[in-house]
SEKE-213878 format. One record per atom (N, C-alpha, C): residue in three letters; x, y, z. Coordinates in pm, whole numbers, plus 32768, in hexadecimal, padded with zeros to 4 digits. Each point is the difference from the previous one (the first is absolute). Layout:
N
ALAXYZ
...
END
This chain:
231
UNK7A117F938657
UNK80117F7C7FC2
UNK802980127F6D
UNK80727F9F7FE3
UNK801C80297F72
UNK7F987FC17FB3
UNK7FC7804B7F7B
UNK7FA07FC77FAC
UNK804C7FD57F9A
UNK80137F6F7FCB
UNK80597FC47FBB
UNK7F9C7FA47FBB
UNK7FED7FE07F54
UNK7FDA7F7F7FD3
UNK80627FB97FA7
UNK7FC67F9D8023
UNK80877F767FA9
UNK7FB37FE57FAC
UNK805580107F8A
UNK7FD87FB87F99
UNK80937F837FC6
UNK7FA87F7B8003
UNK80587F9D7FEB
UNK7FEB7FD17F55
UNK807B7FCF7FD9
UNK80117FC67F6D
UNK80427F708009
UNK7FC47FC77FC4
UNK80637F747FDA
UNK80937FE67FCE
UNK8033807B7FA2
UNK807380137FCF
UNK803A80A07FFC
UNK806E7FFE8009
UNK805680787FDD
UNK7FB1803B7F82
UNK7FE67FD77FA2
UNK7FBD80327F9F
UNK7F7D803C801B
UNK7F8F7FB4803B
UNK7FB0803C7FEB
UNK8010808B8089
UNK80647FE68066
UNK8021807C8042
UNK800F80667FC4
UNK80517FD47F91
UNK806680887FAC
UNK7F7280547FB4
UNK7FD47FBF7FC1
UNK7F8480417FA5
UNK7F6C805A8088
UNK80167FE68073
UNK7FAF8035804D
UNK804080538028
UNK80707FFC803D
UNK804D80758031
UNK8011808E7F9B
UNK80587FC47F72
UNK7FDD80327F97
UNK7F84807E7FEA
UNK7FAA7FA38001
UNK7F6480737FEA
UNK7FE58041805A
UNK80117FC9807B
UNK7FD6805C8079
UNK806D809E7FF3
UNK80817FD57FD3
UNK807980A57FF6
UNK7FAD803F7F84
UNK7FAE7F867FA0
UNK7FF980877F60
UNK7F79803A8032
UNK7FAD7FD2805D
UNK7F7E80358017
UNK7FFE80A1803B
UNK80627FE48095
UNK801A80878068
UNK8061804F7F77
UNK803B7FC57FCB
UNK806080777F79
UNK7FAB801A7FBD
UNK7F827FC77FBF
UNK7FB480417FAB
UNK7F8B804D8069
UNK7FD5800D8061
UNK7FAA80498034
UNK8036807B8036
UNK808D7FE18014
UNK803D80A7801E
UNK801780337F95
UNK80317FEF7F6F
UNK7FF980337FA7
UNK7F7480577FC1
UNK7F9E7FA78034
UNK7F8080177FC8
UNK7FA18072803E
UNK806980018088
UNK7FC88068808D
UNK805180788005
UNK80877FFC7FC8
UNK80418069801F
UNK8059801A7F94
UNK803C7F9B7FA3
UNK802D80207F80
UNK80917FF68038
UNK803D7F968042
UNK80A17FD0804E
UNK7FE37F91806B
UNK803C7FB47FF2
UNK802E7FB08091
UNK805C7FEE7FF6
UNK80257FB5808E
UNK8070800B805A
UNK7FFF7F88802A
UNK805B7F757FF7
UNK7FDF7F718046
UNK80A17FF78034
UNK80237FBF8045
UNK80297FB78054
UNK80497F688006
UNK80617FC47FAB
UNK7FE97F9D7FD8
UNK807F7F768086
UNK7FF57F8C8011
UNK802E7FF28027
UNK80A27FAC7FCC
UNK80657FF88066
UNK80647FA67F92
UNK7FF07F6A8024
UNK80587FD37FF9
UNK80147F608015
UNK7FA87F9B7F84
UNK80217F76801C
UNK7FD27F997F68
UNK7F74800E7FE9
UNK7F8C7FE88087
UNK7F767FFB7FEB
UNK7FB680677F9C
UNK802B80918009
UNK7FBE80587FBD
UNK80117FE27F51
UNK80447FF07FDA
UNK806E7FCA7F8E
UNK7FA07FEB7F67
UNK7FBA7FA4803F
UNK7F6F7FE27F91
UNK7FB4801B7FE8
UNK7FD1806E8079
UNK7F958057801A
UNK8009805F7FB2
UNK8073804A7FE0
UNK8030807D7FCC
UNK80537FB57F77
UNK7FE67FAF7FC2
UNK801280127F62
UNK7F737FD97FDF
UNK7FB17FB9807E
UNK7F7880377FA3
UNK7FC580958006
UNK802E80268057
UNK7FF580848036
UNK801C806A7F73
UNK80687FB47FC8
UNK806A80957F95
UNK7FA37FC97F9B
UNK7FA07FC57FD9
UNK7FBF7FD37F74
UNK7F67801F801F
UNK7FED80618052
UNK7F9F801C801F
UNK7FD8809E7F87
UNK7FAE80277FD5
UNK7FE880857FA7
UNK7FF280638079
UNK807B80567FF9
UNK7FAF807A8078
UNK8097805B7FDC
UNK7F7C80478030
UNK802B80947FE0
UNK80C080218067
UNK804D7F957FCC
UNK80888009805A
UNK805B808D800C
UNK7FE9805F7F91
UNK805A80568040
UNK7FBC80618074
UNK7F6F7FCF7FFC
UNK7F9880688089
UNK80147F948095
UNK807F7FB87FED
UNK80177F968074
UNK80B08036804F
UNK7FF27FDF8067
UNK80678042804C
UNK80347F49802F
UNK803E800E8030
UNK80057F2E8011
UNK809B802D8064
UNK7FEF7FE38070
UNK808D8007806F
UNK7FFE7F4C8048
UNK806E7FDA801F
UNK80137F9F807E
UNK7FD180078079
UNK7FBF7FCD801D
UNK7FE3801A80BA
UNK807B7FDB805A
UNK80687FBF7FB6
UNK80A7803B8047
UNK805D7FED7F84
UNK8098801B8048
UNK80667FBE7FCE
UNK809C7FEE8011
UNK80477FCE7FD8
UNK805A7FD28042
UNK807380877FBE
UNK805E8030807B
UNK802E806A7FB4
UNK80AC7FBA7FA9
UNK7FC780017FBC
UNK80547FBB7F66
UNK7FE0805B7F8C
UNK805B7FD77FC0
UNK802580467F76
UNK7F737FDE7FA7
UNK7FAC80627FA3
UNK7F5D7FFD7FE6
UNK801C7F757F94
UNK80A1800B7FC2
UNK7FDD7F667FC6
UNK80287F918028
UNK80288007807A
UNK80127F8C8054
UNK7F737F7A7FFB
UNK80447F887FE2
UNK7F747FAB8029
UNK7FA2800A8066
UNK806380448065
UNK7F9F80008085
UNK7FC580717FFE
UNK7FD280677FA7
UNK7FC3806C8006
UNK7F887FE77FAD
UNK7F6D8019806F
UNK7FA07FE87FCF
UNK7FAA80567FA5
UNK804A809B8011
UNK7FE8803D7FB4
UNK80187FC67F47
UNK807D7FC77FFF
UNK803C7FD97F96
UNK7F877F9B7FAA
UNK7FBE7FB3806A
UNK7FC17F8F7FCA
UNK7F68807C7FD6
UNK7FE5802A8032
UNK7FB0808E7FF4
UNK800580037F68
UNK803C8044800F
UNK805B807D7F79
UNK7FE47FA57F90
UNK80547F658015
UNK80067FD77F5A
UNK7F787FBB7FEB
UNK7F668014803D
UNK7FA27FD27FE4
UNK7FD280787FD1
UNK7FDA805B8044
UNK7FC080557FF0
UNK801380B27FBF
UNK80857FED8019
UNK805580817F81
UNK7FDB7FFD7FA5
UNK80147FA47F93
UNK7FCA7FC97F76
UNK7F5F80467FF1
UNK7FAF7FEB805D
UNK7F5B802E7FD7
UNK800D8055802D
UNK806A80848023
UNK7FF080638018
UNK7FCB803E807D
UNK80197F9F8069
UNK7FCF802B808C
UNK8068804F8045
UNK7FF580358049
UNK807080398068
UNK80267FAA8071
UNK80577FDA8002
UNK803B7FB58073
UNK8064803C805C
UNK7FD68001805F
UNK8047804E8065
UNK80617FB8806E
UNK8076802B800D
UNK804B7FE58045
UNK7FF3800F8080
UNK80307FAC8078
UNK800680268079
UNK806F80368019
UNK808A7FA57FB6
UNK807C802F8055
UNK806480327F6B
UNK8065802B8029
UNK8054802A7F8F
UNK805A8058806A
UNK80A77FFE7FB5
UNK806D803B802C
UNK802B7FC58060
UNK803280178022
UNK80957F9D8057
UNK7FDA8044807F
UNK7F9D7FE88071
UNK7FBB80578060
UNK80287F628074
UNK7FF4804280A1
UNK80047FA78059
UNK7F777FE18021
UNK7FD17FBB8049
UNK7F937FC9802B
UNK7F85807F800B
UNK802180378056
UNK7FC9806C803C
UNK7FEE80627F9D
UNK808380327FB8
UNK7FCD80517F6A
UNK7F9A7FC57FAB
UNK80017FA57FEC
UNK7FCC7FD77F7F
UNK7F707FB48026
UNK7FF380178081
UNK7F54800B8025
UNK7FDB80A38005
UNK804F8035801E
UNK7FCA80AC7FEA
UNK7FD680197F78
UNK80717FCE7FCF
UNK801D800D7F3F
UNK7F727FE47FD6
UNK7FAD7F8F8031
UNK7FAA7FC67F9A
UNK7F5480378029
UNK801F803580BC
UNK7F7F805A8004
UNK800C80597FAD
UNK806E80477FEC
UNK7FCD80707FE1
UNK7FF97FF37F5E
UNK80247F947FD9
UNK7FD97FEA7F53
UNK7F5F7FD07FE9
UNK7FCE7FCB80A4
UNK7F757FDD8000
UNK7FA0807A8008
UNK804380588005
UNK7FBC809D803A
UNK7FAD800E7F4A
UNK80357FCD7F7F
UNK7FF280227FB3
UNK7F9E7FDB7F8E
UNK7FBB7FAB8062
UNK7F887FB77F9D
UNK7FAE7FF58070
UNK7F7D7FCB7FB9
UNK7F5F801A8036
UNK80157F9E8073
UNK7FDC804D806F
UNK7FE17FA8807D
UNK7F4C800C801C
UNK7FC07F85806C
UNK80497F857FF5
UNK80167FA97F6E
UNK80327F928039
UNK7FE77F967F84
UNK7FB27FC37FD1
UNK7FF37FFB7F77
UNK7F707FBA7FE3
UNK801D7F738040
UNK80607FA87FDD
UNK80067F758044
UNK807E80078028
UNK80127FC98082
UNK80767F808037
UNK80067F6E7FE4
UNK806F7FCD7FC3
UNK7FD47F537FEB
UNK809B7FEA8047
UNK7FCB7FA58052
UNK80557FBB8059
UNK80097F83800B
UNK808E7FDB8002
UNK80177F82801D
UNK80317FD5809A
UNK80337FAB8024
UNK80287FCE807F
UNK80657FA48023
UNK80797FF88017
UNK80757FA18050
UNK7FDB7F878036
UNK80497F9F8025
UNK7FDD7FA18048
UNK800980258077
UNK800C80708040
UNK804E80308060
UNK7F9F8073802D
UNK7FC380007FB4
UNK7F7780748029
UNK801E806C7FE5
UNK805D80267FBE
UNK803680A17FA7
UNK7FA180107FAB
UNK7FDA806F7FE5
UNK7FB180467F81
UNK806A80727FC1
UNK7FB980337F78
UNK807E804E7FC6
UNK80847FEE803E
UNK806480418046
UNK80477FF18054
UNK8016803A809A
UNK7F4D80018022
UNK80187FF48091
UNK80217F80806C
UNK80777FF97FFC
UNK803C7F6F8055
UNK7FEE80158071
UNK7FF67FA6806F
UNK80447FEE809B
UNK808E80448012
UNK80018038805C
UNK8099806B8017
UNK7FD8805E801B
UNK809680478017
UNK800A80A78025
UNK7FB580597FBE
UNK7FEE7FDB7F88
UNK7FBF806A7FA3
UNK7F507FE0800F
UNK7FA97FC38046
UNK7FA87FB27FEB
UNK7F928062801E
UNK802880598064
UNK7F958087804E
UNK803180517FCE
UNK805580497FCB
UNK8000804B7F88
UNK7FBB80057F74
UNK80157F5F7FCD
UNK7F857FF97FB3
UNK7F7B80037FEF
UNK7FE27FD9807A
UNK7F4980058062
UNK7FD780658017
UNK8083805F804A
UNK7FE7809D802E
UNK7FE880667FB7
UNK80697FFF7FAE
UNK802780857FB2
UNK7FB180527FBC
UNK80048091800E
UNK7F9080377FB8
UNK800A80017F85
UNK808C7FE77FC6
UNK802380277F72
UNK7FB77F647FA1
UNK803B801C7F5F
UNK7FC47FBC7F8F
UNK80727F947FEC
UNK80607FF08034
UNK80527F94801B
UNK80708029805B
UNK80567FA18021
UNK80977FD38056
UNK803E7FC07FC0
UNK807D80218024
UNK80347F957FEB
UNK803D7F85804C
UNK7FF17FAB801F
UNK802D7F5A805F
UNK806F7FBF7FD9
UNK801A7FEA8055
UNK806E7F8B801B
UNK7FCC7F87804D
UNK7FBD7FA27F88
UNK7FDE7F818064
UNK80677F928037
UNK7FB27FE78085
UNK806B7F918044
UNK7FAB7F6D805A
UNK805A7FCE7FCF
UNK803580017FB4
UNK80237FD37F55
UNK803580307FC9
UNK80127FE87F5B
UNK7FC27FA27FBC
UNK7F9480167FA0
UNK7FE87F967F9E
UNK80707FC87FB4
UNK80027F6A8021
UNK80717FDD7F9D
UNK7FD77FEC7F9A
UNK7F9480317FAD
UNK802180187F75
UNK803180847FCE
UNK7FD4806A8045
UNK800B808E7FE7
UNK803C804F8097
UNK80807FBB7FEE
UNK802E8052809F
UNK8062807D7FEA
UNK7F7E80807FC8
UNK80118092801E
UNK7F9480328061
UNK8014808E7FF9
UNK7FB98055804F
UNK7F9280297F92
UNK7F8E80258030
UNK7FA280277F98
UNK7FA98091802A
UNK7FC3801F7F97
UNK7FB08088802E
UNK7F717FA97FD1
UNK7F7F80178062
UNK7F6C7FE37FFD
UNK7F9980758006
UNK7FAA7FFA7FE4
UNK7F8180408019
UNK7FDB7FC28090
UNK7FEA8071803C
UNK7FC68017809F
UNK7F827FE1801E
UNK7FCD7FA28061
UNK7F727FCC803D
UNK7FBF809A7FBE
UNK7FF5804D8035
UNK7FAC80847FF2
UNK8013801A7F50
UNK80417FE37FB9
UNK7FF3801D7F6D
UNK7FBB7F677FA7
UNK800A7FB28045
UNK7F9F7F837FBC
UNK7FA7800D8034
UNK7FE1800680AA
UNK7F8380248004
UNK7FAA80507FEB
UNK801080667FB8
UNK7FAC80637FC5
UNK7FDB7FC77F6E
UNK80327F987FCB
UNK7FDC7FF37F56
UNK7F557FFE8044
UNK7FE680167F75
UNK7F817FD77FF0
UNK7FCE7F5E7FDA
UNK80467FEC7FDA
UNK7FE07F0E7FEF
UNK80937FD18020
UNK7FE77F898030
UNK80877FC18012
UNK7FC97F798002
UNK80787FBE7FB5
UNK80087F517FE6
UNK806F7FE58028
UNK7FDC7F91805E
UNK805A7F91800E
UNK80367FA27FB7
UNK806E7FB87FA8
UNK7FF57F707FAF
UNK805A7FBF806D
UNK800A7F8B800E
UNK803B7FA58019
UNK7FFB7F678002
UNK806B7FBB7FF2
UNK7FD67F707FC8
UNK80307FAC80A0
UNK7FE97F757FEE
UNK80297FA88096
UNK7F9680128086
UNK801D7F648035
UNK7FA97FDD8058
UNK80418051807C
UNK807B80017FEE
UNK805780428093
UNK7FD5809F800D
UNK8000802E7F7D
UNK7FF280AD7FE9
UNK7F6080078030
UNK7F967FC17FBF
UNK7F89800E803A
UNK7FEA7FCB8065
UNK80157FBE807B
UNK80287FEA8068
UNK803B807D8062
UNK807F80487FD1
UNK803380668015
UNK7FB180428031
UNK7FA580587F8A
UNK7FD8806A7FEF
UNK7F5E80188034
UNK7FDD7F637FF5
UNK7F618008805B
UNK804180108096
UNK804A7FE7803F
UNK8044800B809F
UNK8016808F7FDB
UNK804A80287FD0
UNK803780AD7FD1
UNK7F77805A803C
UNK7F9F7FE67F96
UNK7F5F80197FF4
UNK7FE5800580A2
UNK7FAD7FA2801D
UNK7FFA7FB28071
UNK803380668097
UNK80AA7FED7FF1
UNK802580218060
UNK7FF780A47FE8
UNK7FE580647F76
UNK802C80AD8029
UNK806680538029
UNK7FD180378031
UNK807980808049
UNK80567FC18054
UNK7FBE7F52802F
UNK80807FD5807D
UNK80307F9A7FC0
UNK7FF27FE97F69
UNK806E7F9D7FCB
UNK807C80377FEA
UNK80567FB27FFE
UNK80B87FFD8027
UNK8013800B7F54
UNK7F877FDF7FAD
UNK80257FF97F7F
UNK7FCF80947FB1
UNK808F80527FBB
UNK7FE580557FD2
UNK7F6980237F93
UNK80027F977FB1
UNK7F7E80047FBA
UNK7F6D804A804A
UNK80057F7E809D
UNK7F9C80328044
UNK800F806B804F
UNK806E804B8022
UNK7FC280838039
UNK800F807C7FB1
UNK801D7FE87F51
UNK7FEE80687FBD
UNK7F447FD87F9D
UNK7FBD7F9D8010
UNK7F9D80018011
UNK7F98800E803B
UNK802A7FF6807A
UNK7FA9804A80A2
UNK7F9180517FF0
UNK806080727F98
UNK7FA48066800B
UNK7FFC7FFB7F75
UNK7FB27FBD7FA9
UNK8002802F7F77
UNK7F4D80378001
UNK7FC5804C7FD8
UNK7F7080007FF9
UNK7F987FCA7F68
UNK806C80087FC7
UNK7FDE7FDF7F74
UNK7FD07F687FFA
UNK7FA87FBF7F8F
UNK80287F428025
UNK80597FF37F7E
UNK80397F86803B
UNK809E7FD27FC8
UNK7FB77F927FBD
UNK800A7FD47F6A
UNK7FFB7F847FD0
UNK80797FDB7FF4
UNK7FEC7F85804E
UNK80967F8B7FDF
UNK80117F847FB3
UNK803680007F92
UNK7FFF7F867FC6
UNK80817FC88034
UNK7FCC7F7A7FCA
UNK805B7F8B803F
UNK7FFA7F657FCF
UNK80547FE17FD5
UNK7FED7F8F7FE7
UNK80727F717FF9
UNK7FFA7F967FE9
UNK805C7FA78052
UNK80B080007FBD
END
């Protein structure tokens, strides 16, 4: 059974400031335990507020490693590269931000490309923070061909071709693999809407035999997941 708690807010705001503390808490207790962490961050609008309260936080940022849990393979200053949105928060305080994708690679390269750039920092992760699609995608494990590759794979990412295409962002992307989020050590959910929390309690709910990617890369999570959410 997945062990999941909700925590609900009245506004985007007071989401942002919970989500917020919950990333500087797991960043300051791995620092405090091992002297580095390693987080996970997600892209899209929701995370957005979370992470400039996030960058005004006092911590020790260059002992911080900070990667995407995917991304779209585009040019690193492309808008649609979440690394990019990464970089210009958190470069400045001196964190390391790590790329998933880079060079002019096909699908298939440039998921090899980015295990083996994952080979190079502390596994597991101190946190995963995840967001979610209307569509029941997480990072960028979509519905499609690529969907048991992402669930399966032994490696630290793939790369996908979802189908079909987000029409806001209709490339191919490289993700972190069920087996490399599920090993973090904490993971958060944010998400806002009555439809998304709706979604994702069925996601929950249904497990390993939901049709929705979210829920069968949570199936097996052993860790508990706090999810915020709010309208």
């Amino acid at each position: 059974m997945i062990e999941a708690e909700w925590w609900d807010y009245d506004t985007p705001e007071e989401m942002a400031q919970a989500v917020a503390g919950d990333a500087q808490f797991v960043i300051e207790s791995a620092l405090d335990a091992r002297g580095d962490a390693v987080v996970a961050f997600p892209g899209g609008s929701t995370p957005l507020a979370s992470l400039e309260l996030l960058k005004a936080a006092k911590l020790k940022w260059r002992d911080v490693t900070i990667l995407p849990t995917d991304d779209r393979l585009v040019a690193v200053d492309s808008k649609l590269s979440n690394v990019r949105m990464l970089a210009e928060r958190f470069l400045p305080l001196g964190a390391r931000v790590l790329p998933l994708t880079g060079g002019d690679l096909g699908v298939a390269e440039a998921g090899r490309a980015a295990d083996a750039r994952l080979q190079a920092i502390h596994w597991p992760l101190d946190l995963v923070w995840l967001g979610m699609g209307a569509d029941g995608h997480t990072a960028s494990i979509f519905a499609g061909p690529d969907l048991e590759a992402a669930l399966s794979a032994p490696h630290r990412a793939v790369g996908v071709t979802p189908d079909p295409m987000p029409e806001e962002a209709p490339v191919a992307r490289v993700t972190l693999t069920k087996s490399a989020i599920l090993s973090a050590r904490a993971m958060l959910i944010s998400i806002r809407g009555d439809e998304k929390r709706a979604l994702l309690e069925r996601a929950l709910e249904e497990g390993a035999s939901s049709r929705l990617p979210i829920g069968r890369l949570l199936a097996d999570a052993t860790q508990a997941i706090d999810i915020h959410w709010c309208p």
